[in-house]
PDB file with SEQRES, HELIX, SHEET and CRYST1 records, atoms N, CA, C and O in Angstrom:
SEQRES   1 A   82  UNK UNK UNK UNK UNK UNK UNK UNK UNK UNK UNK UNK UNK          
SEQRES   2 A   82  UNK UNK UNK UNK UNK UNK UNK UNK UNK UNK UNK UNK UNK          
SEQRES   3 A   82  UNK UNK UNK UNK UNK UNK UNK UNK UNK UNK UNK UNK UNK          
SEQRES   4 A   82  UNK UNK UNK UNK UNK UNK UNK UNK UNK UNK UNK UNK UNK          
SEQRES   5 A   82  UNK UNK UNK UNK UNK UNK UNK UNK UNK UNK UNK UNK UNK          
SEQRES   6 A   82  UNK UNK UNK UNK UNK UNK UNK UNK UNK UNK UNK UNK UNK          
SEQRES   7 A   82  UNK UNK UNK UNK                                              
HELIX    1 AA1 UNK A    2  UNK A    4  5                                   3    
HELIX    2 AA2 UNK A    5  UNK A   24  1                                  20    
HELIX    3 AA3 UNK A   28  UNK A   48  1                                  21    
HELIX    4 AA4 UNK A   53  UNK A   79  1                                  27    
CRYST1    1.000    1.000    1.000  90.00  90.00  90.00 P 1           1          
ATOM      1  N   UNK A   1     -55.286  50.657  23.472  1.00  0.00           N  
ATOM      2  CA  UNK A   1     -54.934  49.258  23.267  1.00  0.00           C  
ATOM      3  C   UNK A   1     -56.191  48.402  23.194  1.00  0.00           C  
ATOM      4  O   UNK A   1     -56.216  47.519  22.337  1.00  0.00           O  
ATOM      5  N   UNK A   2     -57.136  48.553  23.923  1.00  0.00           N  
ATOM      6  CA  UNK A   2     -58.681  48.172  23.913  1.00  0.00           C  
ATOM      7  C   UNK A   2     -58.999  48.115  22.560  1.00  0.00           C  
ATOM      8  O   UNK A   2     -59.203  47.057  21.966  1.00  0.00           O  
ATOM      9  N   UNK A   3     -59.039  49.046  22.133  1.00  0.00           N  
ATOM     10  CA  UNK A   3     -59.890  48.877  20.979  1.00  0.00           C  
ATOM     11  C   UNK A   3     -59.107  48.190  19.652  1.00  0.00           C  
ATOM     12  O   UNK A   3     -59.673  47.929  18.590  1.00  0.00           O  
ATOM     13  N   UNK A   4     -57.887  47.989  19.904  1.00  0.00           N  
ATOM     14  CA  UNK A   4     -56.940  47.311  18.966  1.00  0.00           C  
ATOM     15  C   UNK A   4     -56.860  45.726  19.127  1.00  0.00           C  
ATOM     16  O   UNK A   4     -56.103  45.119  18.370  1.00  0.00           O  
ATOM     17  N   UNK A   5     -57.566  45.063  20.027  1.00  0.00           N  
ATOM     18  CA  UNK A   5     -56.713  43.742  20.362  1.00  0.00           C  
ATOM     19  C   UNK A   5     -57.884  43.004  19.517  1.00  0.00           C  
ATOM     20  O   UNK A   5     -57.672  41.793  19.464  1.00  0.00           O  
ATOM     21  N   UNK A   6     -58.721  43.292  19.038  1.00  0.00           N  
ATOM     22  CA  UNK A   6     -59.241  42.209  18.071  1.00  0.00           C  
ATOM     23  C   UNK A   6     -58.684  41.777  16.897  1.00  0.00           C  
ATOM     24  O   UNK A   6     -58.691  40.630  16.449  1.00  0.00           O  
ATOM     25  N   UNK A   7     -58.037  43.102  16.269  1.00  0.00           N  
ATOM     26  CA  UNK A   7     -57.366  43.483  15.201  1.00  0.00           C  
ATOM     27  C   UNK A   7     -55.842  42.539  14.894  1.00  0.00           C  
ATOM     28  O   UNK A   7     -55.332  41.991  13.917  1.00  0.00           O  
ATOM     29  N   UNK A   8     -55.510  42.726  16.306  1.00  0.00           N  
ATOM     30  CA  UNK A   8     -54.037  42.120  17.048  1.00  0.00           C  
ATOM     31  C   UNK A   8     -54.252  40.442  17.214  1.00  0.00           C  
ATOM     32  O   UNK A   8     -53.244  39.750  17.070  1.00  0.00           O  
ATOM     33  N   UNK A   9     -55.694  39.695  17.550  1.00  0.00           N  
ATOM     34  CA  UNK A   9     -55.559  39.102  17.767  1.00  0.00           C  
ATOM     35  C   UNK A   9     -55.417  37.922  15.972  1.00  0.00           C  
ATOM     36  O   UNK A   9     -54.610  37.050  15.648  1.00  0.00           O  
ATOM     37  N   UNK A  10     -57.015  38.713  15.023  1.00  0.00           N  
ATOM     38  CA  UNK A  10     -56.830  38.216  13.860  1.00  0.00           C  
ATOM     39  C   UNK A  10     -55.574  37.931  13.255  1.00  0.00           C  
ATOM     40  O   UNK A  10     -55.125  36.797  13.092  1.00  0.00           O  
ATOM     41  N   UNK A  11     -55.000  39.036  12.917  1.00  0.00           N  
ATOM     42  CA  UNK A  11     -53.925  39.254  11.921  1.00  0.00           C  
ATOM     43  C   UNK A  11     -52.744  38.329  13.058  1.00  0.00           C  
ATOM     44  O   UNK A  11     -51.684  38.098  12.477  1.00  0.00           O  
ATOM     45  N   UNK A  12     -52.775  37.951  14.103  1.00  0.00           N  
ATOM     46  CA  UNK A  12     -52.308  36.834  14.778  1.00  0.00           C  
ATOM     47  C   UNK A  12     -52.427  36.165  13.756  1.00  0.00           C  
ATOM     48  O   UNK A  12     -51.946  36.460  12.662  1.00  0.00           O  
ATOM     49  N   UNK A  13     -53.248  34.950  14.082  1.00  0.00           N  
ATOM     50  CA  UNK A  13     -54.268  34.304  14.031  1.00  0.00           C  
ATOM     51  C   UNK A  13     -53.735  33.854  12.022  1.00  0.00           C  
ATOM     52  O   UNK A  13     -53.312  32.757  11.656  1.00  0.00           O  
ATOM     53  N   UNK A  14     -53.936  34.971  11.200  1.00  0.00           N  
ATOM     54  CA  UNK A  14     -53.767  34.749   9.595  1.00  0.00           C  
ATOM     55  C   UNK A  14     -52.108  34.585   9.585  1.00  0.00           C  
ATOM     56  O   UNK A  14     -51.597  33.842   8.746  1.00  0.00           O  
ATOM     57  N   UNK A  15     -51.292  35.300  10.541  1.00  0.00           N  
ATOM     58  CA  UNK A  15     -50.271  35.188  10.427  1.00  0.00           C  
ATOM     59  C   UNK A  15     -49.605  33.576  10.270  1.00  0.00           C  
ATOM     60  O   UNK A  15     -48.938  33.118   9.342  1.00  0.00           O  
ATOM     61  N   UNK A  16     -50.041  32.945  11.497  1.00  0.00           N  
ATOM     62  CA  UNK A  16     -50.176  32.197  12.128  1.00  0.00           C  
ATOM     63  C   UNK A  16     -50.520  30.676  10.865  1.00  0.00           C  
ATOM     64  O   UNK A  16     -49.868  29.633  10.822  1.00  0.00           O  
ATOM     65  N   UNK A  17     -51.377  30.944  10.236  1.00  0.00           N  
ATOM     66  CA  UNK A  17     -52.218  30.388   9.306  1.00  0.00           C  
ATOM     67  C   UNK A  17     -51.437  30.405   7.873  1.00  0.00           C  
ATOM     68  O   UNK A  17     -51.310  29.483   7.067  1.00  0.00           O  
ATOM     69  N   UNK A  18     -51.046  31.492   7.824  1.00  0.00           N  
ATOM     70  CA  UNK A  18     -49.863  31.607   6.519  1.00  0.00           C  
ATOM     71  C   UNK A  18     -48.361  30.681   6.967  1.00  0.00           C  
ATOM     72  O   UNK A  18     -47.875  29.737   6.344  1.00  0.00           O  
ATOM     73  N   UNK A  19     -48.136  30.964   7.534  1.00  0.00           N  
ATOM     74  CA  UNK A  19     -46.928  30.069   8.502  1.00  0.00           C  
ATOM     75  C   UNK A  19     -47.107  28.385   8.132  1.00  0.00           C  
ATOM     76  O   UNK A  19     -46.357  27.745   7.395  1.00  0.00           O  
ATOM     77  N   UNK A  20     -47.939  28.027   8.632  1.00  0.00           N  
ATOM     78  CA  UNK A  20     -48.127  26.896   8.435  1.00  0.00           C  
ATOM     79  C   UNK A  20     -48.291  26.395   7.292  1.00  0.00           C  
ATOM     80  O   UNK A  20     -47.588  25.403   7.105  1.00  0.00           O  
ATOM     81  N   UNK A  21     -49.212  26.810   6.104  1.00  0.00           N  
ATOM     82  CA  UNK A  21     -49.057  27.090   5.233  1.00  0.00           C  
ATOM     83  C   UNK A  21     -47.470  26.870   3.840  1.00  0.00           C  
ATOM     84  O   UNK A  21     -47.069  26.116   2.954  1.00  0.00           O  
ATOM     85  N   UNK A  22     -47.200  27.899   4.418  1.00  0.00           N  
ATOM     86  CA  UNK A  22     -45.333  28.192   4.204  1.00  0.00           C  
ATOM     87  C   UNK A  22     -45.081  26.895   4.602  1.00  0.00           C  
ATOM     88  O   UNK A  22     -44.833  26.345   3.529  1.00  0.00           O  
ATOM     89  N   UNK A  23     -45.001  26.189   5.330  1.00  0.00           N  
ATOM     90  CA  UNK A  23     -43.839  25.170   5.984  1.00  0.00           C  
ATOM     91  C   UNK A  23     -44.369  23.845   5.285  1.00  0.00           C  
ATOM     92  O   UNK A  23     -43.577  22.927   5.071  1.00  0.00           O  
ATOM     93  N   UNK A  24     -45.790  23.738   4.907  1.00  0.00           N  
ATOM     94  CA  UNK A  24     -46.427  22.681   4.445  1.00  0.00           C  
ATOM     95  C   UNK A  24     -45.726  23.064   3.188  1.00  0.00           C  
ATOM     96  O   UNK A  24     -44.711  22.368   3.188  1.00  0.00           O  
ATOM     97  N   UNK A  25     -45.729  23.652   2.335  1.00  0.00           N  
ATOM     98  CA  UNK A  25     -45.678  23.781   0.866  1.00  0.00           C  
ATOM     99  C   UNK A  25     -44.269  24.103   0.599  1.00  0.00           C  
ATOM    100  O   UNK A  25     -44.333  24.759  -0.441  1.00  0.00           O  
ATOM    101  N   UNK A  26     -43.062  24.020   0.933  1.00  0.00           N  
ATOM    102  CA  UNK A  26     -42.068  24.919   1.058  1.00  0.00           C  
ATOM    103  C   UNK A  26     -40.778  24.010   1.929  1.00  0.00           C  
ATOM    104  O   UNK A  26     -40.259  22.909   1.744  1.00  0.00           O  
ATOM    105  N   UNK A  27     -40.596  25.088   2.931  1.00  0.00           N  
ATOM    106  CA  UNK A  27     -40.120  24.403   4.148  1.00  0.00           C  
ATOM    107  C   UNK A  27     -40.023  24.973   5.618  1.00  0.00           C  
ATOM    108  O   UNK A  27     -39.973  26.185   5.828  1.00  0.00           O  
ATOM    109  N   UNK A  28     -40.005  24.251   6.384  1.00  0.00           N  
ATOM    110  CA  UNK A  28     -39.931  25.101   7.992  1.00  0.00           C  
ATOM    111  C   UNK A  28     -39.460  26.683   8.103  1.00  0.00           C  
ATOM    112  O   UNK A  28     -39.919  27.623   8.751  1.00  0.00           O  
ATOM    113  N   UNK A  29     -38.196  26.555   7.069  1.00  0.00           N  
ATOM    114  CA  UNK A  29     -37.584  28.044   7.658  1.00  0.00           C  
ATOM    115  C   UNK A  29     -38.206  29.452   6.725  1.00  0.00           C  
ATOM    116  O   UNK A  29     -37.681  30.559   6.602  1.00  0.00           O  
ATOM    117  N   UNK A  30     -39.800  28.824   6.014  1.00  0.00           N  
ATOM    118  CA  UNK A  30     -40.180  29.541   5.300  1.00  0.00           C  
ATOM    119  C   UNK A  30     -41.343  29.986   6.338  1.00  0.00           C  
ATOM    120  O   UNK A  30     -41.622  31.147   6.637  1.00  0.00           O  
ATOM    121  N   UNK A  31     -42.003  28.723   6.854  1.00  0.00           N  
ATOM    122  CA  UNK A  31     -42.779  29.257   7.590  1.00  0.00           C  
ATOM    123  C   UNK A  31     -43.022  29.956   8.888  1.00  0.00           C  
ATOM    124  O   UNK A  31     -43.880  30.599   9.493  1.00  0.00           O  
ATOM    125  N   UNK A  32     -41.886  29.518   8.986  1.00  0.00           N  
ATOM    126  CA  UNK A  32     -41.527  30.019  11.068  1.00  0.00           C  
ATOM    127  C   UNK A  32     -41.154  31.428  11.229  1.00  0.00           C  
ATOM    128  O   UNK A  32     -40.795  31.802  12.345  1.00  0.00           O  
ATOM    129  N   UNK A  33     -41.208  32.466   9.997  1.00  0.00           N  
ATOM    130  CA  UNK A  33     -41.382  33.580  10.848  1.00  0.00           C  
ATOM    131  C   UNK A  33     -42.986  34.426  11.004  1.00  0.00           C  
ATOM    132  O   UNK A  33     -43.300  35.176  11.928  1.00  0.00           O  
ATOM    133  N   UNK A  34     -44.021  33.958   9.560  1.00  0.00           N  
ATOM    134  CA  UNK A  34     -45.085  34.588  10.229  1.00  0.00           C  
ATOM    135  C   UNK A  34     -45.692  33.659  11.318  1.00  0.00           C  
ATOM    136  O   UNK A  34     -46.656  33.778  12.074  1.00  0.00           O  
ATOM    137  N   UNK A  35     -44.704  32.627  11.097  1.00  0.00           N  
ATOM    138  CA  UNK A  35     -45.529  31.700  12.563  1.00  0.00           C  
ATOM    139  C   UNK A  35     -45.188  32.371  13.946  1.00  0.00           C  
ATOM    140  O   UNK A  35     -46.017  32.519  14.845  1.00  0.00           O  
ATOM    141  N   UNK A  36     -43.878  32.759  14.010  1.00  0.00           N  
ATOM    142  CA  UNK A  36     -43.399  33.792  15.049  1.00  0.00           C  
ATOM    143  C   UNK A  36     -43.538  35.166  15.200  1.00  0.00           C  
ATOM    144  O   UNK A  36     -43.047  35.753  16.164  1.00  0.00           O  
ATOM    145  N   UNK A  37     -44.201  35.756  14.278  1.00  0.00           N  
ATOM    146  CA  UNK A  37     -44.402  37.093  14.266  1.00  0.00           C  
ATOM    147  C   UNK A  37     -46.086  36.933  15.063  1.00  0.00           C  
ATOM    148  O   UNK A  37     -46.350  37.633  16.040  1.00  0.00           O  
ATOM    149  N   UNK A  38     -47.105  35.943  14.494  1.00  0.00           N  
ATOM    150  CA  UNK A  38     -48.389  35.892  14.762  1.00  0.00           C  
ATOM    151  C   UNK A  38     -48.470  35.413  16.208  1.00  0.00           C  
ATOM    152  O   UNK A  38     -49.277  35.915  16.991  1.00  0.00           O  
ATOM    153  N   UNK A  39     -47.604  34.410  16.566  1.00  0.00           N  
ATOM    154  CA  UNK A  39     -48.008  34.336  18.054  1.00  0.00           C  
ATOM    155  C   UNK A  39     -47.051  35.504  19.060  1.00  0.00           C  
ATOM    156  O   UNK A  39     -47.108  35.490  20.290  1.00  0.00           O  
ATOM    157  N   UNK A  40     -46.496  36.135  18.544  1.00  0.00           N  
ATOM    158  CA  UNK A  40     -45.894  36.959  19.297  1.00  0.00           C  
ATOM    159  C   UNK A  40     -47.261  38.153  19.470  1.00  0.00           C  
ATOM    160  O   UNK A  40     -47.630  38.675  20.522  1.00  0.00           O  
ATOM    161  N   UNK A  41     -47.805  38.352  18.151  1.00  0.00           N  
ATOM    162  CA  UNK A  41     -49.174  39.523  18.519  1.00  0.00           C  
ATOM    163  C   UNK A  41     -50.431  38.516  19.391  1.00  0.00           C  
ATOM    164  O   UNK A  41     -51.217  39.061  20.165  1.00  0.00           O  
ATOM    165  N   UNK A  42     -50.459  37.333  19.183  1.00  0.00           N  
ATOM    166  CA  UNK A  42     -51.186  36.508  19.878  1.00  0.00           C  
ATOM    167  C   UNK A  42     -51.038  36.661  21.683  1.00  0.00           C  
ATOM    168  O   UNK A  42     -51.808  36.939  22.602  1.00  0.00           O  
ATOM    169  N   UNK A  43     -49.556  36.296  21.543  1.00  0.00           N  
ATOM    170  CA  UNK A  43     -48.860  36.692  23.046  1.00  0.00           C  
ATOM    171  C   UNK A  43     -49.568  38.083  23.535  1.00  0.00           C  
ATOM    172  O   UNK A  43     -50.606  37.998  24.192  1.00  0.00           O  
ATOM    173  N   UNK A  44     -49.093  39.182  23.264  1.00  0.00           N  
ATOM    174  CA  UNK A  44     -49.745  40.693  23.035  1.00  0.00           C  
ATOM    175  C   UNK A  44     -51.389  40.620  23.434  1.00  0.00           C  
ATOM    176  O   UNK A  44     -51.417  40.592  24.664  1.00  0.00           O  
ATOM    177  N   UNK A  45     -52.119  40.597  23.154  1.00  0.00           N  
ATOM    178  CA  UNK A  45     -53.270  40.204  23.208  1.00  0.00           C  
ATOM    179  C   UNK A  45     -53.791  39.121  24.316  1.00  0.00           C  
ATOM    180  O   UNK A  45     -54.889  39.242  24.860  1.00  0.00           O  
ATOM    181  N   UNK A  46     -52.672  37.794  24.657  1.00  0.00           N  
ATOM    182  CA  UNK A  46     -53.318  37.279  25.892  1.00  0.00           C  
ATOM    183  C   UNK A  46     -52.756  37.749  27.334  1.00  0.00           C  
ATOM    184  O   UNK A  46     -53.303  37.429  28.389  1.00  0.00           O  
ATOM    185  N   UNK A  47     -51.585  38.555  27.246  1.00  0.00           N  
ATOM    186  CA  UNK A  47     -51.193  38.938  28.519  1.00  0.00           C  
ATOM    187  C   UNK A  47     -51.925  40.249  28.835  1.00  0.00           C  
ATOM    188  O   UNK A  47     -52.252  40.664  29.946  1.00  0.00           O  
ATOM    189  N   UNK A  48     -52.132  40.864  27.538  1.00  0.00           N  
ATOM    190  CA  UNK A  48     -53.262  42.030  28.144  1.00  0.00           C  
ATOM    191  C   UNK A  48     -54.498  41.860  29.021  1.00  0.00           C  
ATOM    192  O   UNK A  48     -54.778  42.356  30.113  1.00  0.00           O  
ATOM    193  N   UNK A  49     -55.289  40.846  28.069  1.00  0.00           N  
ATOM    194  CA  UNK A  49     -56.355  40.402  29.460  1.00  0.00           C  
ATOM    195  C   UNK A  49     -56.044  39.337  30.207  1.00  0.00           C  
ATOM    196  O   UNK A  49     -56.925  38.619  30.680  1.00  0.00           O  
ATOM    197  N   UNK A  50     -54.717  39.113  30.399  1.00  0.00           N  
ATOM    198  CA  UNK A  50     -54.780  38.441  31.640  1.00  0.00           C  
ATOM    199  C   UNK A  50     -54.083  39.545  32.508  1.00  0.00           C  
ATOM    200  O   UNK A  50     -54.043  39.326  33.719  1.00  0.00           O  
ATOM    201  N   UNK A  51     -53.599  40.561  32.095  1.00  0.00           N  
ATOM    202  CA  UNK A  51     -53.826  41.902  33.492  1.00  0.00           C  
ATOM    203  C   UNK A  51     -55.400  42.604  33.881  1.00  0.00           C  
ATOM    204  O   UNK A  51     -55.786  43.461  34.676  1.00  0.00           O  
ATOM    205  N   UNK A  52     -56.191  41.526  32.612  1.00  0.00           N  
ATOM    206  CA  UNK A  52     -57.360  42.898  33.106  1.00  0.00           C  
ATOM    207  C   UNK A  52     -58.225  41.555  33.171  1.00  0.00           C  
ATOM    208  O   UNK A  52     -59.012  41.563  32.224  1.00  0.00           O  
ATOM    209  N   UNK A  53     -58.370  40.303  34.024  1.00  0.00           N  
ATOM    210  CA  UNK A  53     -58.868  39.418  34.519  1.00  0.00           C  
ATOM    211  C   UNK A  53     -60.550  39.523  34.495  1.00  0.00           C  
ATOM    212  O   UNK A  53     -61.389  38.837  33.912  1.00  0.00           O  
ATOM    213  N   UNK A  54     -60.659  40.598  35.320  1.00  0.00           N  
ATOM    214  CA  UNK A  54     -62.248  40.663  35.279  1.00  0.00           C  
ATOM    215  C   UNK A  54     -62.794  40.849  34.014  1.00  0.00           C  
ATOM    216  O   UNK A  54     -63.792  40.179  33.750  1.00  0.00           O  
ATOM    217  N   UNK A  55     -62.271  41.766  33.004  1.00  0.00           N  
ATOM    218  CA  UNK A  55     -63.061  42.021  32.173  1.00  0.00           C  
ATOM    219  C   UNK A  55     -63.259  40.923  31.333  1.00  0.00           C  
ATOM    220  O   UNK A  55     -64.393  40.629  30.954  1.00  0.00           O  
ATOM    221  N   UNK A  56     -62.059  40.151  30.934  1.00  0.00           N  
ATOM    222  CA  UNK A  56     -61.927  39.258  29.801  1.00  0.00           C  
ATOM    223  C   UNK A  56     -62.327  37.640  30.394  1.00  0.00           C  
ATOM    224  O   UNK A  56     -62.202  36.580  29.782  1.00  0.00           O  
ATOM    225  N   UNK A  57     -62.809  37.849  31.700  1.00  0.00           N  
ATOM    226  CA  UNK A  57     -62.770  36.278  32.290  1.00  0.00           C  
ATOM    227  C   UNK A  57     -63.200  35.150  31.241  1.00  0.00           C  
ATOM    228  O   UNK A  57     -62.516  34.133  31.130  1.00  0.00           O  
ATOM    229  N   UNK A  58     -64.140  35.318  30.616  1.00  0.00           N  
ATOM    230  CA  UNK A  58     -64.497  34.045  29.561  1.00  0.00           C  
ATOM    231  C   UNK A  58     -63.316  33.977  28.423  1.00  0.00           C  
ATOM    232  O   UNK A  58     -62.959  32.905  27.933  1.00  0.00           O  
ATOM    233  N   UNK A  59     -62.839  35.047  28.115  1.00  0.00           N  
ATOM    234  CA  UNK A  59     -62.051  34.802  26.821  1.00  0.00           C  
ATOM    235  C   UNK A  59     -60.584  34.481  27.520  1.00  0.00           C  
ATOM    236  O   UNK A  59     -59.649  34.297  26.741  1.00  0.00           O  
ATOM    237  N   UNK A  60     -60.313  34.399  29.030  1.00  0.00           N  
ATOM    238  CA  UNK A  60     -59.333  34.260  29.248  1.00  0.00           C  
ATOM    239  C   UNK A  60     -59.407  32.545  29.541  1.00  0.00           C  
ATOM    240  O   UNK A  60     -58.488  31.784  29.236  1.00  0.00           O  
ATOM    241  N   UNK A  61     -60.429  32.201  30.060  1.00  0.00           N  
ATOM    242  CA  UNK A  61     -60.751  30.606  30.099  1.00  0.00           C  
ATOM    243  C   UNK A  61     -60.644  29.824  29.150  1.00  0.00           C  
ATOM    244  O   UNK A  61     -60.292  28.653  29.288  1.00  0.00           O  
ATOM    245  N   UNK A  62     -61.076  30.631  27.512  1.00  0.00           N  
ATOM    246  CA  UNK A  62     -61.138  30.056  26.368  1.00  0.00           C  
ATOM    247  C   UNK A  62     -59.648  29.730  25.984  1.00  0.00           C  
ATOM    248  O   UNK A  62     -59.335  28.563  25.749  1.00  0.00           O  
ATOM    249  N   UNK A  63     -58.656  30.825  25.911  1.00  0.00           N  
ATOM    250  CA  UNK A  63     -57.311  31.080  25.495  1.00  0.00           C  
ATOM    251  C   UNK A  63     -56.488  29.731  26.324  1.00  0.00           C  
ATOM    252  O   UNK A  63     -55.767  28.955  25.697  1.00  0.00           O  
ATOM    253  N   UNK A  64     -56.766  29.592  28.023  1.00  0.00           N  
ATOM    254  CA  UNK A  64     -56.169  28.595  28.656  1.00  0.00           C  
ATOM    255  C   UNK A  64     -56.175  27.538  28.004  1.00  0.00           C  
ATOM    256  O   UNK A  64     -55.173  26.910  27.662  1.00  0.00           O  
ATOM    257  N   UNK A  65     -57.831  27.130  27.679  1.00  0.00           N  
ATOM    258  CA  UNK A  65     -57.653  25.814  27.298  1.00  0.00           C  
ATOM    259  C   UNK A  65     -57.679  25.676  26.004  1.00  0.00           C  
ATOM    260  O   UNK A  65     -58.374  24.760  25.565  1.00  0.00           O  
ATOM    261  N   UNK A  66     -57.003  26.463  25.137  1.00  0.00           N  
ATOM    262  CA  UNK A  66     -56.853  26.282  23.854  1.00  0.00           C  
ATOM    263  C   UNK A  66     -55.163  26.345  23.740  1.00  0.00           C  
ATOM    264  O   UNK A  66     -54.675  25.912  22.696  1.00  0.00           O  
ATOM    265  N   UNK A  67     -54.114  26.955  24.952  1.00  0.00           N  
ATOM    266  CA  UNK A  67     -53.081  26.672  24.704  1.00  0.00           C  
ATOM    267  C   UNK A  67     -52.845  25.442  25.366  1.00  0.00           C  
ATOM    268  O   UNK A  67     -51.905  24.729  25.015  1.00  0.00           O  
ATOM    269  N   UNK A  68     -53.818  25.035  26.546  1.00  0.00           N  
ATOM    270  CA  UNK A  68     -53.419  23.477  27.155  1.00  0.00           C  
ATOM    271  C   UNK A  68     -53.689  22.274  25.949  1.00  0.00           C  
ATOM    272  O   UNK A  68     -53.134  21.178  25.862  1.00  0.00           O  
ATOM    273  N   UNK A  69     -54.669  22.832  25.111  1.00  0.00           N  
ATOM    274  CA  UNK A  69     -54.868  21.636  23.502  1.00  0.00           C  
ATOM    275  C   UNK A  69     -53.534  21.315  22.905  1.00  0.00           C  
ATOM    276  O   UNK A  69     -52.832  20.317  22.745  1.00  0.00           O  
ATOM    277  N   UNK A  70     -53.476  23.075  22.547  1.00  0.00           N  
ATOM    278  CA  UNK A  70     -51.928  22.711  22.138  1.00  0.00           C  
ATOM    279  C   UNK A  70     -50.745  22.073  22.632  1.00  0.00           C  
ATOM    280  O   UNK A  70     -50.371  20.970  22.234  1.00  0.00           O  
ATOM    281  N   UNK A  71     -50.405  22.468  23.130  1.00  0.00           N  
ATOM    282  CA  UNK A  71     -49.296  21.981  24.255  1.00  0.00           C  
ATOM    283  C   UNK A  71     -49.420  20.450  24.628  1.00  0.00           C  
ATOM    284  O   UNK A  71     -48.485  19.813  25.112  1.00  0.00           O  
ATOM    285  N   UNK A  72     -50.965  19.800  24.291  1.00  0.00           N  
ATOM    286  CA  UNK A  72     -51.128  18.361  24.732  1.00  0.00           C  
ATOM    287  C   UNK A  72     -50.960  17.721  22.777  1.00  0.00           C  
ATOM    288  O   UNK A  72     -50.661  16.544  22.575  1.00  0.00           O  
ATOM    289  N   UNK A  73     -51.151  18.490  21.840  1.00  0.00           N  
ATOM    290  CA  UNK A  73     -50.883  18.189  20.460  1.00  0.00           C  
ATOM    291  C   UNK A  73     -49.690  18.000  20.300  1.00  0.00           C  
ATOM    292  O   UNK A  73     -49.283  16.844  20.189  1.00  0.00           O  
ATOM    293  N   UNK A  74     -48.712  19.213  20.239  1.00  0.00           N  
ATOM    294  CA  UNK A  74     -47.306  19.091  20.051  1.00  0.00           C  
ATOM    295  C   UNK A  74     -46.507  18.411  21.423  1.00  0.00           C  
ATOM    296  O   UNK A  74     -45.307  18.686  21.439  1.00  0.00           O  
ATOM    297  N   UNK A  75     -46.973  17.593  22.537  1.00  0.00           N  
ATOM    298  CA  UNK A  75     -46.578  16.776  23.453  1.00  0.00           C  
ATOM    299  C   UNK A  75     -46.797  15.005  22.357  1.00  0.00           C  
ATOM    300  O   UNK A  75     -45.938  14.169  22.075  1.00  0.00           O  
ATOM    301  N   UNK A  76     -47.948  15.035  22.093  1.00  0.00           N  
ATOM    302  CA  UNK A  76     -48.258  13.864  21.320  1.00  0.00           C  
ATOM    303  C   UNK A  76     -47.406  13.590  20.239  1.00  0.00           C  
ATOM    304  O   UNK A  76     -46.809  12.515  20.178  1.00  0.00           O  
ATOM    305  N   UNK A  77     -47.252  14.756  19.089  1.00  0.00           N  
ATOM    306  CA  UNK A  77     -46.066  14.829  18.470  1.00  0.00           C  
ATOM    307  C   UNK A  77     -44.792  14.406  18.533  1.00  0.00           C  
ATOM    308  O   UNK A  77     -44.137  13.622  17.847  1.00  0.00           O  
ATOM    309  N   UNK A  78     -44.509  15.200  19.674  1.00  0.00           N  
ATOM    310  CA  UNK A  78     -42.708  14.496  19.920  1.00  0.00           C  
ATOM    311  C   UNK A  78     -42.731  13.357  20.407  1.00  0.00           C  
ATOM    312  O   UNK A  78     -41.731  12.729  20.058  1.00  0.00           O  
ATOM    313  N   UNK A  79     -43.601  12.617  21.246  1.00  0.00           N  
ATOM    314  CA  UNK A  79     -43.570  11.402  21.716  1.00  0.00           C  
ATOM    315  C   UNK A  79     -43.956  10.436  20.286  1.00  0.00           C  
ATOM    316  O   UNK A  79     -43.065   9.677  19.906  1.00  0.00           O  
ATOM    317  N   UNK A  80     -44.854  10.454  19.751  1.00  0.00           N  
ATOM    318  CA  UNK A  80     -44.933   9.617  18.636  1.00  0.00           C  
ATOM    319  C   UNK A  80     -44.323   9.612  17.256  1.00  0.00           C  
ATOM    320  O   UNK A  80     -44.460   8.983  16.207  1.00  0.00           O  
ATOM    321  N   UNK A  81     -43.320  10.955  17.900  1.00  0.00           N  
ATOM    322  CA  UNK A  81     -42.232  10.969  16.436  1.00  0.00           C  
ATOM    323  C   UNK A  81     -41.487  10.499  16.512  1.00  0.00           C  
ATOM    324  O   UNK A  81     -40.778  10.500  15.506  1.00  0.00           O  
ATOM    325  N   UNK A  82     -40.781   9.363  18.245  1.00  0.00           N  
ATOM    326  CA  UNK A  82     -39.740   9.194  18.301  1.00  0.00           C  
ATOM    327  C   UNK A  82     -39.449   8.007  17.500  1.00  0.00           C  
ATOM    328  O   UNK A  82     -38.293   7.597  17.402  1.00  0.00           O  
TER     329      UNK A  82                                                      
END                                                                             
């Protein structure tokens, strides 16, 4: 699994990127499954090193505060969409 999660995390990551993509040009229900397929390998990839803490400590610090960005983006969103 080590040697796979970079692999796991990219093709996240493009998944992820196509998704959005899709939904911009198209519509939501075009884009929301590589949007859901990519963070699901995204998922995959951050619960692994967060069982293996020591090794990944910086990339696990990075991942925190890149889902707390998010989570404070799509918070801004629904409040200023109302």
């Amino acid at each position: 699994m080590k040697k796979y999660l970079r692999e796991l995390e990219v093709s996240g990551l493009i998944l992820v990127i196509i998704g959005i993509v899709c939904t911009w040009i198209w519509s939501s229900s075009y884009g929301m499954w590589p949007c859901c397929v990519g963070l699901f390998l995204w998922l995959i990839t951050f619960l692994y090193k967060a069982f293996h803490w020591q090794e990944y400590e910086r990339e696990n610090r990075q991942n925190i505060m890149i889902l707390m960005l998010a989570i404070l983006i799509l918070l801004a969103q629904m409040i200023f969409r109302l």
